[in-house]
N, CA, C and O atoms as a GROMACS GRO file, in nm:
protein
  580
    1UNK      N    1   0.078  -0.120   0.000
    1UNK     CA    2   0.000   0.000   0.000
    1UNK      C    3   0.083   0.127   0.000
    1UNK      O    4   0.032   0.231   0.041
    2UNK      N    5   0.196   0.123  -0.040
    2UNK     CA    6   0.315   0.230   0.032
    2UNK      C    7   0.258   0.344  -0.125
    2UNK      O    8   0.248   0.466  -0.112
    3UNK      N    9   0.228   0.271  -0.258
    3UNK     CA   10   0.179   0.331  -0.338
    3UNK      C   11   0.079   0.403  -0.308
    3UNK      O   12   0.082   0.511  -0.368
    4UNK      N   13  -0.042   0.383  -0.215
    4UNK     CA   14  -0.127   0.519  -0.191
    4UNK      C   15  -0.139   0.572  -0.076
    4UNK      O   16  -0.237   0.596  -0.006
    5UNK      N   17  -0.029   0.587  -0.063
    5UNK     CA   18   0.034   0.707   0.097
    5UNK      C   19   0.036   0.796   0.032
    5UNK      O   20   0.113   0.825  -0.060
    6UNK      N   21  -0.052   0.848   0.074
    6UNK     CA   22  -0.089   1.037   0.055
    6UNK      C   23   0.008   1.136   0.157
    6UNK      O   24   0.043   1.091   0.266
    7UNK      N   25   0.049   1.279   0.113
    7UNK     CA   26   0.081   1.347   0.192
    7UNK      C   27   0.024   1.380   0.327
    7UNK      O   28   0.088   1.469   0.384
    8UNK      N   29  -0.060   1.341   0.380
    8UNK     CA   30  -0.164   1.406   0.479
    8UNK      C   31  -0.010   1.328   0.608
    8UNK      O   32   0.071   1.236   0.614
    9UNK      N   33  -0.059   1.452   0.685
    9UNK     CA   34   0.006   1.372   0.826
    9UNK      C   35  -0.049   1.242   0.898
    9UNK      O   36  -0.157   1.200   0.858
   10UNK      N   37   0.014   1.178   0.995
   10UNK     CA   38  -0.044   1.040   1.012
   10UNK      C   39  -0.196   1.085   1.110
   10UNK      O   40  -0.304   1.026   1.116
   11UNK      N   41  -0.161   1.180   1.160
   11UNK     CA   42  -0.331   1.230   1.238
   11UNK      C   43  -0.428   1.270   1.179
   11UNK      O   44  -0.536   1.288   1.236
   12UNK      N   45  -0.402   1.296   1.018
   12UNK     CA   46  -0.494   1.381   0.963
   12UNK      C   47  -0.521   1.248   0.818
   12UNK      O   48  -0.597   1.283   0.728
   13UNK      N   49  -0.465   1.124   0.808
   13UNK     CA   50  -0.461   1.029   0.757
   13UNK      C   51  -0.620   0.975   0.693
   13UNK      O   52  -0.649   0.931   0.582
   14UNK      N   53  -0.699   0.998   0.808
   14UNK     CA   54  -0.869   0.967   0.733
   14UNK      C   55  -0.957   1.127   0.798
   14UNK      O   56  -1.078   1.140   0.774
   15UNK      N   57  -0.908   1.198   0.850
   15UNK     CA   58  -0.995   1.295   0.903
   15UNK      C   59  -1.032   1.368   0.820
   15UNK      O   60  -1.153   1.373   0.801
   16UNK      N   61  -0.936   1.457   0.734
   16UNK     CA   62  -0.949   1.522   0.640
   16UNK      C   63  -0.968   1.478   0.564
   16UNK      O   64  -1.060   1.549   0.523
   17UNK      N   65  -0.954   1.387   0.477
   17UNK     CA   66  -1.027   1.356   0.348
   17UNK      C   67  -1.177   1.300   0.371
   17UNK      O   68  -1.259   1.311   0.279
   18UNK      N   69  -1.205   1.251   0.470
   18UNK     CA   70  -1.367   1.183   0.525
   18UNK      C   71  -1.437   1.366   0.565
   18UNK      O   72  -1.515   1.428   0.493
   19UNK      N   73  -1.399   1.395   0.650
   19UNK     CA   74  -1.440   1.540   0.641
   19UNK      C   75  -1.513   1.598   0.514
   19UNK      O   76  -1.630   1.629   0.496
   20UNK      N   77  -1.376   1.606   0.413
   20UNK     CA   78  -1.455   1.704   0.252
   20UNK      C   79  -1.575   1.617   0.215
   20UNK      O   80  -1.680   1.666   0.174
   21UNK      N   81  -1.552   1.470   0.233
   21UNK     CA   82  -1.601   1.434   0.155
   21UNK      C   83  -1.745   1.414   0.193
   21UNK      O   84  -1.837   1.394   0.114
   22UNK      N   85  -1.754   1.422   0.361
   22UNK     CA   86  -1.897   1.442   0.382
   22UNK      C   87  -1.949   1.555   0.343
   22UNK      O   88  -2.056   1.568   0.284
   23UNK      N   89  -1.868   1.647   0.378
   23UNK     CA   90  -1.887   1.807   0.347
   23UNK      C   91  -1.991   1.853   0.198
   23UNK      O   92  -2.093   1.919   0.178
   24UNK      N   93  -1.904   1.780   0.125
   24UNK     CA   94  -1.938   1.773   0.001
   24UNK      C   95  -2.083   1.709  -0.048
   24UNK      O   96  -2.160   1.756  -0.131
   25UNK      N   97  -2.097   1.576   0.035
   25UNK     CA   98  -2.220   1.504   0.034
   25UNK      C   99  -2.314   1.558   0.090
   25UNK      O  100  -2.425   1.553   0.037
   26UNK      N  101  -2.297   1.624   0.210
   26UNK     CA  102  -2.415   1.738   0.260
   26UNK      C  103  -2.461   1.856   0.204
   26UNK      O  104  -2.560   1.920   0.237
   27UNK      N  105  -2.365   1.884   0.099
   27UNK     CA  106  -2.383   1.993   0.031
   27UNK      C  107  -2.477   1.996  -0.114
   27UNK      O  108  -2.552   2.077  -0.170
   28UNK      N  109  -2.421   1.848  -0.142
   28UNK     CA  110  -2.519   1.825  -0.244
   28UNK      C  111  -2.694   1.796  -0.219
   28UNK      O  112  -2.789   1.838  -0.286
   29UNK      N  113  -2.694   1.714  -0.101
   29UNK     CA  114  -2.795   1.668  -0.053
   29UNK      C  115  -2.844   1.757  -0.022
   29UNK      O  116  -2.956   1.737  -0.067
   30UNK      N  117  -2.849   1.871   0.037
   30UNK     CA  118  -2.926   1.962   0.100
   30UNK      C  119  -2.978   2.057  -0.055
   30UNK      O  120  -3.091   2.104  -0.071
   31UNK      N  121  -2.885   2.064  -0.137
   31UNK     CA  122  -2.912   2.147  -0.271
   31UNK      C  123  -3.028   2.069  -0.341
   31UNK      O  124  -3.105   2.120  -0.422
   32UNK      N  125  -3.032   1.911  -0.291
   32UNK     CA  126  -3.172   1.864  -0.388
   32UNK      C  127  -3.282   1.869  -0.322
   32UNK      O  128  -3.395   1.864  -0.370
   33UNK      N  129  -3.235   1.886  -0.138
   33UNK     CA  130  -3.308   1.852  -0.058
   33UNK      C  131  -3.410   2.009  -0.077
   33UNK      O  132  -3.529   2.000  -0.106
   34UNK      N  133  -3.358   2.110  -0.061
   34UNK     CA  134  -3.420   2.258  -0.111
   34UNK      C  135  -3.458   2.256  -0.260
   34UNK      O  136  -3.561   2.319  -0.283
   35UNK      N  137  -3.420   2.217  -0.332
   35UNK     CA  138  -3.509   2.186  -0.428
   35UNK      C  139  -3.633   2.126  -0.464
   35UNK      O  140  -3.708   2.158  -0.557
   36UNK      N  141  -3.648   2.024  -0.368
   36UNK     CA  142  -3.745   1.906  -0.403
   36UNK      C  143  -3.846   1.961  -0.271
   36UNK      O  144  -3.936   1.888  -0.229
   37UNK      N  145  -3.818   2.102  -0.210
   37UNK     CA  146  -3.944   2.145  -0.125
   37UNK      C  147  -3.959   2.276  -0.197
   37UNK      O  148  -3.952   2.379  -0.130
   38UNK      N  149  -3.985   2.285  -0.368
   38UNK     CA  150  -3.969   2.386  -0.406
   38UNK      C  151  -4.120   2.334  -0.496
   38UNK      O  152  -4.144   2.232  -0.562
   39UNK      N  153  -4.206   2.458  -0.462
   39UNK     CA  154  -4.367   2.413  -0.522
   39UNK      C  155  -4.368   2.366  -0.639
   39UNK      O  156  -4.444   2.275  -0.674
   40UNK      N  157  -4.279   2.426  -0.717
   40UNK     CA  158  -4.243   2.423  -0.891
   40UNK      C  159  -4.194   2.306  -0.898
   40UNK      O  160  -4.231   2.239  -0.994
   41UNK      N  161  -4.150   2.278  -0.854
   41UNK     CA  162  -4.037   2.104  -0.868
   41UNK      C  163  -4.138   2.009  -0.918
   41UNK      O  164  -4.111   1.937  -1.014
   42UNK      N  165  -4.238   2.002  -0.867
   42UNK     CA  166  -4.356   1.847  -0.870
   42UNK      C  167  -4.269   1.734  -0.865
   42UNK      O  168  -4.260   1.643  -0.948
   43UNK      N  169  -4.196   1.752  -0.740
   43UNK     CA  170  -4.125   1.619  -0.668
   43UNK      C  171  -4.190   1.603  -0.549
   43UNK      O  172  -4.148   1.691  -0.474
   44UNK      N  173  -4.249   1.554  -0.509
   44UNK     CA  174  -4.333   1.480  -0.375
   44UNK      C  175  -4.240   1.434  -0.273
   44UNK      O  176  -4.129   1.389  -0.303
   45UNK      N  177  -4.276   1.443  -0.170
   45UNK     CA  178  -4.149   1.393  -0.027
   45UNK      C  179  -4.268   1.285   0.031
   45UNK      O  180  -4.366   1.332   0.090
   46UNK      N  181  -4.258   1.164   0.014
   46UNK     CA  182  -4.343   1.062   0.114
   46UNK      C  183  -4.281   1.029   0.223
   46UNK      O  184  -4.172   0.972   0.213
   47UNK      N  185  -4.335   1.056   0.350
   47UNK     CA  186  -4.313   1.053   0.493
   47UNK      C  187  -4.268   1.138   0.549
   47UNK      O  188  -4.273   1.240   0.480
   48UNK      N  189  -4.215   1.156   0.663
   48UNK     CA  190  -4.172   1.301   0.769
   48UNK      C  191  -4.042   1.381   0.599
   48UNK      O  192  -3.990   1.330   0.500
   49UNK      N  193  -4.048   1.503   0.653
   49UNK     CA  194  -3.917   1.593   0.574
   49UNK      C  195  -3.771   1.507   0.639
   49UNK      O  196  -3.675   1.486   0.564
   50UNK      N  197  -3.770   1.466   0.775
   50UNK     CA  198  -3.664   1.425   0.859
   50UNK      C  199  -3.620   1.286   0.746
   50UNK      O  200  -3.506   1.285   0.700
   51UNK      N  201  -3.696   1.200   0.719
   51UNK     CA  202  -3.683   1.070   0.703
   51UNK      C  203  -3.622   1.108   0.536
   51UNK      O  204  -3.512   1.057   0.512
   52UNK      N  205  -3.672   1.176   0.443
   52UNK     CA  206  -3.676   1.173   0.369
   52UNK      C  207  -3.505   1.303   0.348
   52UNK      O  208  -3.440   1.296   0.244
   53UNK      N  209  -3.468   1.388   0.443
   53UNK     CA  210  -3.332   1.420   0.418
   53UNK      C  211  -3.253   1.309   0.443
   53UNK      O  212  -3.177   1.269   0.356
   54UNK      N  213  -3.260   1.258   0.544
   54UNK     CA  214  -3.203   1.112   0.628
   54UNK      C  215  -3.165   1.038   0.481
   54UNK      O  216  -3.054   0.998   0.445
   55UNK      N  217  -3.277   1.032   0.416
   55UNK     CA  218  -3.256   0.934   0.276
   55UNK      C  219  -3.142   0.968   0.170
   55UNK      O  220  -3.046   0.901   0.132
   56UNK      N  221  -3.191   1.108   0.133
   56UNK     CA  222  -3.110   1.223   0.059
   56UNK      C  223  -2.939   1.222   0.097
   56UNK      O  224  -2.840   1.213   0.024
   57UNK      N  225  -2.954   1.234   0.242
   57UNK     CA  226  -2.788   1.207   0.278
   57UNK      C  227  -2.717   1.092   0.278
   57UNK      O  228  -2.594   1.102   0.278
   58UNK      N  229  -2.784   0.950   0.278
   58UNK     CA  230  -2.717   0.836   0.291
   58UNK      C  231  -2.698   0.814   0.143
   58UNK      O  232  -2.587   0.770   0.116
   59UNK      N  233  -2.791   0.838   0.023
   59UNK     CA  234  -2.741   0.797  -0.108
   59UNK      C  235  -2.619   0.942  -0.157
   59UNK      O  236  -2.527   0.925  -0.237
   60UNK      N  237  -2.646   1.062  -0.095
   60UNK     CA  238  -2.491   1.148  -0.142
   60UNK      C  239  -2.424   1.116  -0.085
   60UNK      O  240  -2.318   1.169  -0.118
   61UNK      N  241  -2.408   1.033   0.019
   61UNK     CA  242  -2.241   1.037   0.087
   61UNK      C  243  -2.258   0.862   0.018
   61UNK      O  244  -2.187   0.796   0.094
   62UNK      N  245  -2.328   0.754  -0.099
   62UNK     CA  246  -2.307   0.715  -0.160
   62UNK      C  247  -2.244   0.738  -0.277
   62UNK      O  248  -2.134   0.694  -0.312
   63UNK      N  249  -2.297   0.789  -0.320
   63UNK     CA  250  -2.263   0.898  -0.458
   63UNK      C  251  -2.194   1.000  -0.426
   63UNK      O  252  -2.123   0.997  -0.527
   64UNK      N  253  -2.173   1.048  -0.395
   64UNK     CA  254  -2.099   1.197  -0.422
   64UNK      C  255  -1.993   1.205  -0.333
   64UNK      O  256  -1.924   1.306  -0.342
   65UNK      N  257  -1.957   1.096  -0.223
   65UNK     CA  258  -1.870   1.101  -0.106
   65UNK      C  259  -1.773   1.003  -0.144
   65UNK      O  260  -1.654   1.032  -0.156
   66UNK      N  261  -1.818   0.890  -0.163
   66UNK     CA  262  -1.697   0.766  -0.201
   66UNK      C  263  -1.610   0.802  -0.304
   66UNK      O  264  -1.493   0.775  -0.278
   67UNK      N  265  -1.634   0.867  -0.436
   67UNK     CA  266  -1.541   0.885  -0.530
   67UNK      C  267  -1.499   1.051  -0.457
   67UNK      O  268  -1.462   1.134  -0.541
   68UNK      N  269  -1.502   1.080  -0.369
   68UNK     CA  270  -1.437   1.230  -0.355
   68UNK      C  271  -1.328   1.147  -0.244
   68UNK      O  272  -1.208   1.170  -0.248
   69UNK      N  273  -1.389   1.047  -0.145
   69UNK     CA  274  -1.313   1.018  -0.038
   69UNK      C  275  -1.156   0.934  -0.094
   69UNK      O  276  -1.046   0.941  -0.039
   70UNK      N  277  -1.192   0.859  -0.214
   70UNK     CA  278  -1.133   0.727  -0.284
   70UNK      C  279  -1.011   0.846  -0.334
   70UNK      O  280  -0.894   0.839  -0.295
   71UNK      N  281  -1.075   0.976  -0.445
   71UNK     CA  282  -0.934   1.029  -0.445
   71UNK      C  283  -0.868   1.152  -0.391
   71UNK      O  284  -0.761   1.198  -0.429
   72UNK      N  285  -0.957   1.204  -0.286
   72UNK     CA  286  -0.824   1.270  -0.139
   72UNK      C  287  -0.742   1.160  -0.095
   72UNK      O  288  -0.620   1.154  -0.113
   73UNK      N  289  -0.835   1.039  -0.016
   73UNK     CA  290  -0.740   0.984   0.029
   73UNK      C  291  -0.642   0.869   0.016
   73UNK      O  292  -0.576   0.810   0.102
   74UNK      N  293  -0.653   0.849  -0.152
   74UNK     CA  294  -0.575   0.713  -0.219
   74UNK      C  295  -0.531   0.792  -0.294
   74UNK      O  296  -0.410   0.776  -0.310
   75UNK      N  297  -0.597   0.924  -0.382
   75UNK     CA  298  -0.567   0.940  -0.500
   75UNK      C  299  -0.588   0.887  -0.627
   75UNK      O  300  -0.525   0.916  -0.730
   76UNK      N  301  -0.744   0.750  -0.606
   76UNK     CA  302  -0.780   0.725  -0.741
   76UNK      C  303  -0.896   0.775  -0.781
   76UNK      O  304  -1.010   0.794  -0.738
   77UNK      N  305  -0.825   0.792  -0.888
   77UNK     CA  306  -0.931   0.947  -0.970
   77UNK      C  307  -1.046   0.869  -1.062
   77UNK      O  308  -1.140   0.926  -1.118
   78UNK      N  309  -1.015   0.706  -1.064
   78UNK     CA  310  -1.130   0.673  -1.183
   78UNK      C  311  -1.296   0.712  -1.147
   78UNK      O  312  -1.386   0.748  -1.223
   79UNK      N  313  -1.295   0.690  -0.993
   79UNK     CA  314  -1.448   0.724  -0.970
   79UNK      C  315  -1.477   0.863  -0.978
   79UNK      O  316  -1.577   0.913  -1.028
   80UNK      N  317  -1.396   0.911  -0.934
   80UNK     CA  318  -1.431   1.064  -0.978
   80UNK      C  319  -1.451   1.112  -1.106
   80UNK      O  320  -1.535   1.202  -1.109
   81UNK      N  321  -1.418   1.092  -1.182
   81UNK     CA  322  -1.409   1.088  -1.315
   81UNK      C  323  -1.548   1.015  -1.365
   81UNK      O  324  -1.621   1.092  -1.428
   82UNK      N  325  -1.589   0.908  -1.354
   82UNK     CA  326  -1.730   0.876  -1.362
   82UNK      C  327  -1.851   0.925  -1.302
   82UNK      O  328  -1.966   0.906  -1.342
   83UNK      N  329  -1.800   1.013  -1.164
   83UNK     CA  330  -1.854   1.094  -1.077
   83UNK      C  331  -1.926   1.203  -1.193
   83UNK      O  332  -2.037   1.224  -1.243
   84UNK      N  333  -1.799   1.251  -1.200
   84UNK     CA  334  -1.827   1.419  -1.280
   84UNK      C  335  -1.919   1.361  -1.448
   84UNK      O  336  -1.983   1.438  -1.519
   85UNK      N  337  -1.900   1.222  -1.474
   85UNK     CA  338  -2.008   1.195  -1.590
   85UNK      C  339  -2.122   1.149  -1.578
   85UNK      O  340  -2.201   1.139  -1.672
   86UNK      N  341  -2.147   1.113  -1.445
   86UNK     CA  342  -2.251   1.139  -1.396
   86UNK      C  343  -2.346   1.240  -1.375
   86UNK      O  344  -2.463   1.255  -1.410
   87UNK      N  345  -2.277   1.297  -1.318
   87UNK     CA  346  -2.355   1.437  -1.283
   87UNK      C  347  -2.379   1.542  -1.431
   87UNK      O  348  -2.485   1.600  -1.457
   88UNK      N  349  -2.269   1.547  -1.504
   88UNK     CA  350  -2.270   1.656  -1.640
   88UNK      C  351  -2.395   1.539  -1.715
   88UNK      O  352  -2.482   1.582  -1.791
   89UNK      N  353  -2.388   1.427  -1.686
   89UNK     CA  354  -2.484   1.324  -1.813
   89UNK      C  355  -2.647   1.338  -1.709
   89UNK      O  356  -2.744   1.276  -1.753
   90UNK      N  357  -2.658   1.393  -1.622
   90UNK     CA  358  -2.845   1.383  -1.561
   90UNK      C  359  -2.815   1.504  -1.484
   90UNK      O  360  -2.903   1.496  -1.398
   91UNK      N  361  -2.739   1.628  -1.452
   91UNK     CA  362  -2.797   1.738  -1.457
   91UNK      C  363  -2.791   1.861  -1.596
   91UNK      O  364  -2.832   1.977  -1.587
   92UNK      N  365  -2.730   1.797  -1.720
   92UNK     CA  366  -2.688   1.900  -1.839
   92UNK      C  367  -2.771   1.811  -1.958
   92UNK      O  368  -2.877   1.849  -2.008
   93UNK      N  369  -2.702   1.690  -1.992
   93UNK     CA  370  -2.707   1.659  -2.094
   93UNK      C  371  -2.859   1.578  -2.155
   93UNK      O  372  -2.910   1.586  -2.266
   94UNK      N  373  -2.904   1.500  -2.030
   94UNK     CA  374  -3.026   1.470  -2.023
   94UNK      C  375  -3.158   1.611  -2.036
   94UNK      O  376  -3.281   1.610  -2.037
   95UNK      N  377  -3.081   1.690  -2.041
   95UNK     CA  378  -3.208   1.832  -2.106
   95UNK      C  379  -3.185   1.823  -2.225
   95UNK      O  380  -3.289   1.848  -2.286
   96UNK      N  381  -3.070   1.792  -2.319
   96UNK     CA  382  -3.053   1.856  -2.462
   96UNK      C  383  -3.155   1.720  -2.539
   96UNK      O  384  -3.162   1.601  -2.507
   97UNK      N  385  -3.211   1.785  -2.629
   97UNK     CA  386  -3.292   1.729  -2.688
   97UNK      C  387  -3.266   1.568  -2.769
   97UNK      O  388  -3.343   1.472  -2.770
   98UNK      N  389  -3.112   1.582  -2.841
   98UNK     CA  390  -3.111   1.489  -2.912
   98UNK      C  391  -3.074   1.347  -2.776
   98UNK      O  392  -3.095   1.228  -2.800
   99UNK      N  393  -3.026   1.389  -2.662
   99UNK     CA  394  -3.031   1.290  -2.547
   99UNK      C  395  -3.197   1.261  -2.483
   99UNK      O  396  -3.273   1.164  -2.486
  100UNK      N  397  -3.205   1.398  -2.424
  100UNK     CA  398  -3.356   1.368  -2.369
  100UNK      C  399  -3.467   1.422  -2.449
  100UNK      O  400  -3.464   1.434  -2.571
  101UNK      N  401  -3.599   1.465  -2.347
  101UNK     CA  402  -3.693   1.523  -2.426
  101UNK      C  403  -3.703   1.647  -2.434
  101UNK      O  404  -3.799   1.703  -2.487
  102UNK      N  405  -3.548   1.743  -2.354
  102UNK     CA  406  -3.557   1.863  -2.404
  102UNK      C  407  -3.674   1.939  -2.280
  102UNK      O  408  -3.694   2.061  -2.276
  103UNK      N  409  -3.721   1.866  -2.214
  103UNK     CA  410  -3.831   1.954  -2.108
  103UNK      C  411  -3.843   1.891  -1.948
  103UNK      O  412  -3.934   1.886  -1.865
  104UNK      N  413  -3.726   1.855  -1.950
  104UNK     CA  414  -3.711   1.779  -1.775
  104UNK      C  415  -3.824   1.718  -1.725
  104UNK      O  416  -3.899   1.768  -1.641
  105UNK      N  417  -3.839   1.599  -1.780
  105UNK     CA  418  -4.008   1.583  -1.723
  105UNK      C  419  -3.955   1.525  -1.542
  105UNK      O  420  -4.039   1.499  -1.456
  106UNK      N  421  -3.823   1.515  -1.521
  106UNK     CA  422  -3.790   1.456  -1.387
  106UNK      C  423  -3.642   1.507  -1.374
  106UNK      O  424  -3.561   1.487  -1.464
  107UNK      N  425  -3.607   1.582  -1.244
  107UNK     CA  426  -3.495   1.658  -1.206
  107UNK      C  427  -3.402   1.517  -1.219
  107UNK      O  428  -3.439   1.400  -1.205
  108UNK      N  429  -3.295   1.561  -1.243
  108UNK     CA  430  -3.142   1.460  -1.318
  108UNK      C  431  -3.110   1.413  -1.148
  108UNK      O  432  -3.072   1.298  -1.127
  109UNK      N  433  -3.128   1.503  -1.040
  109UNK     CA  434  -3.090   1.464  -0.897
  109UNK      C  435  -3.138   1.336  -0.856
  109UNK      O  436  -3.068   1.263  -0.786
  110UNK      N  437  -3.269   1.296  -0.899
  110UNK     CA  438  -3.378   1.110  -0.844
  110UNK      C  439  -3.271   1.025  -0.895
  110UNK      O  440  -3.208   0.943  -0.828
  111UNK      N  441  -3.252   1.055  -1.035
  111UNK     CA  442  -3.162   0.957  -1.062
  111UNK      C  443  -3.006   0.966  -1.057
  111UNK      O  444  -2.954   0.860  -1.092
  112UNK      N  445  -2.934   1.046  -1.030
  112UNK     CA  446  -2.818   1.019  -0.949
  112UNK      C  447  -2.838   0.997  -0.819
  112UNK      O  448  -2.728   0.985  -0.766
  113UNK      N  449  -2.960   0.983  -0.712
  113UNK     CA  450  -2.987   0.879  -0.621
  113UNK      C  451  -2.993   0.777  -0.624
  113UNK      O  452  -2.910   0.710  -0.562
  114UNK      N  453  -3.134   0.697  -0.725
  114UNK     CA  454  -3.160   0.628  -0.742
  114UNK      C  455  -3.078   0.526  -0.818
  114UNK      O  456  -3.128   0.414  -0.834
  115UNK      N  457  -2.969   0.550  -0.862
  115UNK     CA  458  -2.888   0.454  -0.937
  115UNK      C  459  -2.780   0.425  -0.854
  115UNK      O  460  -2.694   0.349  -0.896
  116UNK      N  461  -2.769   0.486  -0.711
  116UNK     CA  462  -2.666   0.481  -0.617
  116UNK      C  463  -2.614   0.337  -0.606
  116UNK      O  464  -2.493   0.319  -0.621
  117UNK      N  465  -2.675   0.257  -0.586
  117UNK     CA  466  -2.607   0.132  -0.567
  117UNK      C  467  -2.537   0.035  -0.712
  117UNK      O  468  -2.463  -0.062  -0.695
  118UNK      N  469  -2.571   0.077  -0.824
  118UNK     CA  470  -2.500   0.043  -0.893
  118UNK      C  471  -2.376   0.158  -0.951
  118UNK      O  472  -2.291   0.139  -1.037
  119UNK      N  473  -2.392   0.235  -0.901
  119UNK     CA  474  -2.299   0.345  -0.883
  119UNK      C  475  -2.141   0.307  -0.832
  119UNK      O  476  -2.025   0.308  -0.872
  120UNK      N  477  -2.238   0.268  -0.697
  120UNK     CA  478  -2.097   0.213  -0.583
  120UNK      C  479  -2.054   0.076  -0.629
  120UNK      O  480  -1.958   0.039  -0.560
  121UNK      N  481  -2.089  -0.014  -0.718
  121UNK     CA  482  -2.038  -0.127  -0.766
  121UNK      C  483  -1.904  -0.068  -0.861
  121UNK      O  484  -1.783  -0.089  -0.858
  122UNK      N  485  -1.987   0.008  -0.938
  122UNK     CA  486  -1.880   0.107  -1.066
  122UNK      C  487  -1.732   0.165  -0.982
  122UNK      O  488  -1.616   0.160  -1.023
  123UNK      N  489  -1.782   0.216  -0.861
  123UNK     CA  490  -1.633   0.262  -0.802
  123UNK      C  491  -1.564   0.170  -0.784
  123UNK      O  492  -1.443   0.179  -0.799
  124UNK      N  493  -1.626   0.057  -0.748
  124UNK     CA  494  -1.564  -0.047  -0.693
  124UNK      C  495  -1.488  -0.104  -0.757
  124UNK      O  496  -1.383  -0.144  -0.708
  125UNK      N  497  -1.520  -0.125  -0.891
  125UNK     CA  498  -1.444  -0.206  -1.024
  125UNK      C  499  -1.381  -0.068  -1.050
  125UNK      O  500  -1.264  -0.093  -1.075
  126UNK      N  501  -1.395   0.032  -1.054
  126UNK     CA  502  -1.315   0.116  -1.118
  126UNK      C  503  -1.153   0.123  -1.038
  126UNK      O  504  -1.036   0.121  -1.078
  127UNK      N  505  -1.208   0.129  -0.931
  127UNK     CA  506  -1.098   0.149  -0.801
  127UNK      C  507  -0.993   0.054  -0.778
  127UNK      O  508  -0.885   0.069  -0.720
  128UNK      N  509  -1.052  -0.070  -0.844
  128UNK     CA  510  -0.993  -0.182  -0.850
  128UNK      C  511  -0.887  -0.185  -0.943
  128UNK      O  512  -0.765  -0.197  -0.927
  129UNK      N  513  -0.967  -0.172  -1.056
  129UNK     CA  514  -0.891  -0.200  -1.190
  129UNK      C  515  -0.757  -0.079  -1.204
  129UNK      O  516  -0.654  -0.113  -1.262
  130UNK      N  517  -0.771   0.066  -1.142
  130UNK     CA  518  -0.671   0.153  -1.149
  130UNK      C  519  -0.548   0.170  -1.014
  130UNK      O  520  -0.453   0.249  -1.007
  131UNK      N  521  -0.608   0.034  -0.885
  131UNK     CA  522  -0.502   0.034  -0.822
  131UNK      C  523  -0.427  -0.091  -0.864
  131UNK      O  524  -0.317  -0.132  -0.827
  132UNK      N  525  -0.506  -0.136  -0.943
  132UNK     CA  526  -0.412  -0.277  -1.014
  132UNK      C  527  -0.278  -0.231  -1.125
  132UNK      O  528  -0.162  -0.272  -1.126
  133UNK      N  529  -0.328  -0.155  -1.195
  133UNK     CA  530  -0.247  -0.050  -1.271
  133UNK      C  531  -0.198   0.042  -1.230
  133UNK      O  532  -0.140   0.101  -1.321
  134UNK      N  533  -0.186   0.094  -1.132
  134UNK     CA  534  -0.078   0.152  -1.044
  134UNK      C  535  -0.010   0.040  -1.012
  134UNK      O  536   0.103   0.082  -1.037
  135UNK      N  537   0.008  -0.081  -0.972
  135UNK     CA  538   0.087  -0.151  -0.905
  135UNK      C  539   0.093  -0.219  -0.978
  135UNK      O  540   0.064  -0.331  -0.935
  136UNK      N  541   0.123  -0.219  -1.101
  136UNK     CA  542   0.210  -0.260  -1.210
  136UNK      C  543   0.319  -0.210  -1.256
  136UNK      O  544   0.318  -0.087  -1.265
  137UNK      N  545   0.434  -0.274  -1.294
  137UNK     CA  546   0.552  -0.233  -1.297
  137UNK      C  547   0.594  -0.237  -1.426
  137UNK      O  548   0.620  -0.344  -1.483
  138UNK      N  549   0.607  -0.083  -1.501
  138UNK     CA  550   0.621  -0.105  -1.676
  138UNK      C  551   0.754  -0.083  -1.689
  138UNK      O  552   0.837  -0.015  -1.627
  139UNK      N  553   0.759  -0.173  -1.809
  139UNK     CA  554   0.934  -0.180  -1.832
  139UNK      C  555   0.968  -0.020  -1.912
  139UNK      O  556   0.891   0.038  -1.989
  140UNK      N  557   1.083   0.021  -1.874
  140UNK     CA  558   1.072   0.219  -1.965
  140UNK      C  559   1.154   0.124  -2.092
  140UNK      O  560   1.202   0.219  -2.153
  141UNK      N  561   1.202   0.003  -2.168
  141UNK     CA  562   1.251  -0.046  -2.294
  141UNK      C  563   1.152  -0.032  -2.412
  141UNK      O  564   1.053   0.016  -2.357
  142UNK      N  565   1.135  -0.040  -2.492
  142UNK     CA  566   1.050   0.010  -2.602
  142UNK      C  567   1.071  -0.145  -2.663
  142UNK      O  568   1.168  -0.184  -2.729
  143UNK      N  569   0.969  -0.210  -2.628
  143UNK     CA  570   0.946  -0.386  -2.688
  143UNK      C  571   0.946  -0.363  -2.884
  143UNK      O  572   0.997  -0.421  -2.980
  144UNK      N  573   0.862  -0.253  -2.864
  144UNK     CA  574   0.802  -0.238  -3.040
  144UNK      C  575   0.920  -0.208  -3.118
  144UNK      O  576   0.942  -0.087  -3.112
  145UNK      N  577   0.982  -0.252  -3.168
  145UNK     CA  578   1.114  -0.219  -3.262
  145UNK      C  579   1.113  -0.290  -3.435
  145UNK      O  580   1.208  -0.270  -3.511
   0.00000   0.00000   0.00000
């Protein structure tokens, strides 16, 4: 593991990077969470407001926390990177017409919830496959001659 020793000091080793990365997950969550109590939205909240942020925060610090936590504190960037195509592909691109229908019939936020758990499979193989390739050892000889 000496390959993903991060600079952080040994006290600040999971604090700070678990920190942003809730930080971050609360930040998102609360941005859909004020949204989705917005009259215009025609997003419905079934059961208490409590239960239903409660919900909101456990799938962003699914989504939006693991690939922020994976690269502060390893430094692998593949989930993040699927992160950010996530989010640009169901809050941007899913409006443009030749993708969607061009008239949001459903905010892009349900479903970067709702796909959370196959989400976190994706980090998982992603995370995998790019600490495997970090810890591969390439020859600098040029085989192709």
């Amino acid at each position: 593991m000496p390959a993903l020793h991060r600079w952080f000091s040994a006290s600040e080793t999971w604090e700070r990077p678990l920190a942003i990365s809730i930080a971050v997950s609360v930040l998102y969550s609360l941005g859909v969470f004020a949204y989705s109590l917005l009259p215009t939205s025609n997003v419905s909240i079934s059961g208490t407001l409590w239960d239903a942020l409660a919900l909101s925060m456990a799938f962003g610090l699914v989504t939006i926390g693991i690939p922020v936590l994976l690269w502060l504190r390893y430094e692998i960037r593949s989930p993040g990177a699927l992160l950010i195509g996530i989010l640009v592909f169901w809050h941007i691109l899913v409006y443009i017409p030749p993708i969607g229908s061009g008239q949001g019939d459903s905010p892009g936020f349900l479903f970067v919830f709702v796909w959370a758990p196959f989400y976190l499979v994706a980090y998982g193989i992603l995370a995998a496959i790019e600490y495997w390739l970090r810890g591969r050892k390439f020859s600098q000889t040029n085989t192709i001659d």
